[in-house]
C-alpha positions in Angstrom: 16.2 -20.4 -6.3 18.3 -18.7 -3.5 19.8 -14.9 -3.8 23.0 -16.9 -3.7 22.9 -19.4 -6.3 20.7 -16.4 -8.8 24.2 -14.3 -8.1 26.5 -17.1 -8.7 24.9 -17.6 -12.1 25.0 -14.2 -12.9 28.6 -13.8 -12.4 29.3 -16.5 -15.0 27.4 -14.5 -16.9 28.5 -11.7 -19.7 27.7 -7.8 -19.1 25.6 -8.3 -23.0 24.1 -11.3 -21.1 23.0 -9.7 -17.9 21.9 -6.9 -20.0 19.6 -9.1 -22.1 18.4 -10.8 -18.9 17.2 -7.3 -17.4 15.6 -6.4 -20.2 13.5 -9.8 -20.5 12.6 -9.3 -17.2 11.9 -5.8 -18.0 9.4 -6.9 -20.9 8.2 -9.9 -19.3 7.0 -8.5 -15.6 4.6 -5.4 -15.0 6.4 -5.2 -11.2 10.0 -5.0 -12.6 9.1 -2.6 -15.4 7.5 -0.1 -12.3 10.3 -1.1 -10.4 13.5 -0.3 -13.2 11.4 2.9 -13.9 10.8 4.2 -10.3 14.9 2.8 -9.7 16.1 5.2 -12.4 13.9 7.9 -11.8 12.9 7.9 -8.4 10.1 10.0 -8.1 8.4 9.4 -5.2 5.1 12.0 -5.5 4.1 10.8 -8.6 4.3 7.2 -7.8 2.4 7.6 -5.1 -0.5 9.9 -6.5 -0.2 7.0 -9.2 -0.7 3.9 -7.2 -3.2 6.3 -4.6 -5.3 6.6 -7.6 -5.2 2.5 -7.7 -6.9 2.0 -4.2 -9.2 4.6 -4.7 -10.7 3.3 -7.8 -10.6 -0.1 -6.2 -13.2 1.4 -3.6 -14.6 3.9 -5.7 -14.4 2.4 -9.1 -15.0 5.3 -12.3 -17.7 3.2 -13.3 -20.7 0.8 -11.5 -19.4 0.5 -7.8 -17.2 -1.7 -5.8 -19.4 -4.5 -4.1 -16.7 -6.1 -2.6 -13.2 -4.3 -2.8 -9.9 -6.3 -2.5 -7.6 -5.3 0.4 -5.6 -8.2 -0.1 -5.1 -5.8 -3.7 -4.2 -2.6 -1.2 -1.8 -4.5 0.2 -0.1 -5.6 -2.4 -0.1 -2.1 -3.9 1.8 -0.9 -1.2 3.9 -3.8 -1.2 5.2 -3.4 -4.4 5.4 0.5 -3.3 7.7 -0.5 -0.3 9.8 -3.0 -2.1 11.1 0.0 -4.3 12.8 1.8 -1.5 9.8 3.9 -1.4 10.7 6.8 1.4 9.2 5.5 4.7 6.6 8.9 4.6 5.1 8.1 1.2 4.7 4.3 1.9 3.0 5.3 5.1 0.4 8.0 3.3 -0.4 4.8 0.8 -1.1 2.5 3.8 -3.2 5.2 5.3 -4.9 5.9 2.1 -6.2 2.1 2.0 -7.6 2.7 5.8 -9.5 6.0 4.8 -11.2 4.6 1.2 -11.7 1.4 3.4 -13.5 3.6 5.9 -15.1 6.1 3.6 -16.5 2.9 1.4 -18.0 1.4 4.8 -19.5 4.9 5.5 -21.1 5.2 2.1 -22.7 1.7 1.7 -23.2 1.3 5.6 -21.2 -2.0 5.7 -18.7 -3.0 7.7 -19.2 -6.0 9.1 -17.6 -9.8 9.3 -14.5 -10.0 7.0 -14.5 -6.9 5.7 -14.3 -5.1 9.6 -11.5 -7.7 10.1 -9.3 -6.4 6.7 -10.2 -2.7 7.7 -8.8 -3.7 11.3 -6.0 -5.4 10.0 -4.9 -2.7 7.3 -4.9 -0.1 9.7 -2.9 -2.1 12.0 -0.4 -2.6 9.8 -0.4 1.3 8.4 0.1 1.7 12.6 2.5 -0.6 13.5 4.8 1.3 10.0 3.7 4.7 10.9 5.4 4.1 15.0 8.4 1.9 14.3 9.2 4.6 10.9 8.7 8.0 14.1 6.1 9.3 11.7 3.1 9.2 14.3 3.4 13.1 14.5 3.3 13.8 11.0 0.2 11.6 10.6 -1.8 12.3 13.4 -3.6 14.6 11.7 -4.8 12.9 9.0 -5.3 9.6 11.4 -7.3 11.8 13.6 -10.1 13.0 11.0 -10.2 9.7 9.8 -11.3 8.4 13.2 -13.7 11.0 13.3 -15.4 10.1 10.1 -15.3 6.7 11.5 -17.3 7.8 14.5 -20.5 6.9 12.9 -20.3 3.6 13.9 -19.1 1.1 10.9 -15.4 0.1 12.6 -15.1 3.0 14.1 -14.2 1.6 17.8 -12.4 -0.8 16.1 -9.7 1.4 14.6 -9.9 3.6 17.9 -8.8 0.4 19.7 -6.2 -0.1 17.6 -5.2 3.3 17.2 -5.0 3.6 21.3 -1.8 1.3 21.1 0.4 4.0 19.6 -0.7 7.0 21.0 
């Protein structure tokens, strides 16, 4: 269904029936419930020590350990993050965040190889390409910086420097 023909049905519609729609949606839909929460009380620093928490234990899980974490999950984190008019700074530190617990699982286990290099390379290309078209490069380079240096070990590393090298 199109924005357009959603908004032309919900102008026929009754305020008690577009109330009772919202709050189905609220019930029915994890994403909407985070999003109708974060909409009415934006509050940026928690949501994002909230959803940080998420990629970390999707690397680092409380118990056992991740054999094979999900980036395609990361993403979609910060996704979701982005789509609730997330300031630009916050959904940058949660796209960074996946790079560094990608990068800090890689130097634990000593893997980072095939398709899990490529995701690594690809979520920090995207956390790059946010970071320079959002003017944030300054107030990340920091952080971007002693990530590359943990990377140096090998494990992606010149991969991410490559990648890096395009924005500096």
């Amino acid at each position: 269904m199109s924005k357009a023909k959603l908004k032309k049905h919900l102008l026929a519609l009754s305020k008690e029936e577009i109330i009772n729609v919202v709050l189905d949606l609220y019930d029915a839909r994890t994403e909407a419930k985070a999003y109708f929460e974060f909409y009415l009380t934006p509050d940026c620093t928690a949501e994002l020590e909230k959803l940080r928490m998420r990629i970390v234990h999707e690397f680092f899980p409380v118990r056992g350990l991740s054999e094979n974490p999900s980036f395609a999950k990361c993403k979609k984190i910060v996704t979701d993050f982005a789509k609730m008019q997330a300031y630009p700074d916050c959904v940058a530190d949660l796209m960074l965040t996946v790079t560094e617990q990608g990068n800090k699982w890689a130097l634990t286990y000593g893997y980072c190889e095939g398709a899990y290099e490529t995701a690594l390379a690809n979520s920090f290309a995207r956390a790059m390409d946010f970071i320079f078209r959002n003017g944030l490069l300054l107030h990340f380079y920091e952080r971007i910086e002693r990530m590359l240096a943990s990377a140096a070990n090998g494990w992606g590393g010149d991969c991410l420097r490559e990648i890096y090298q395009q924005y500096r």
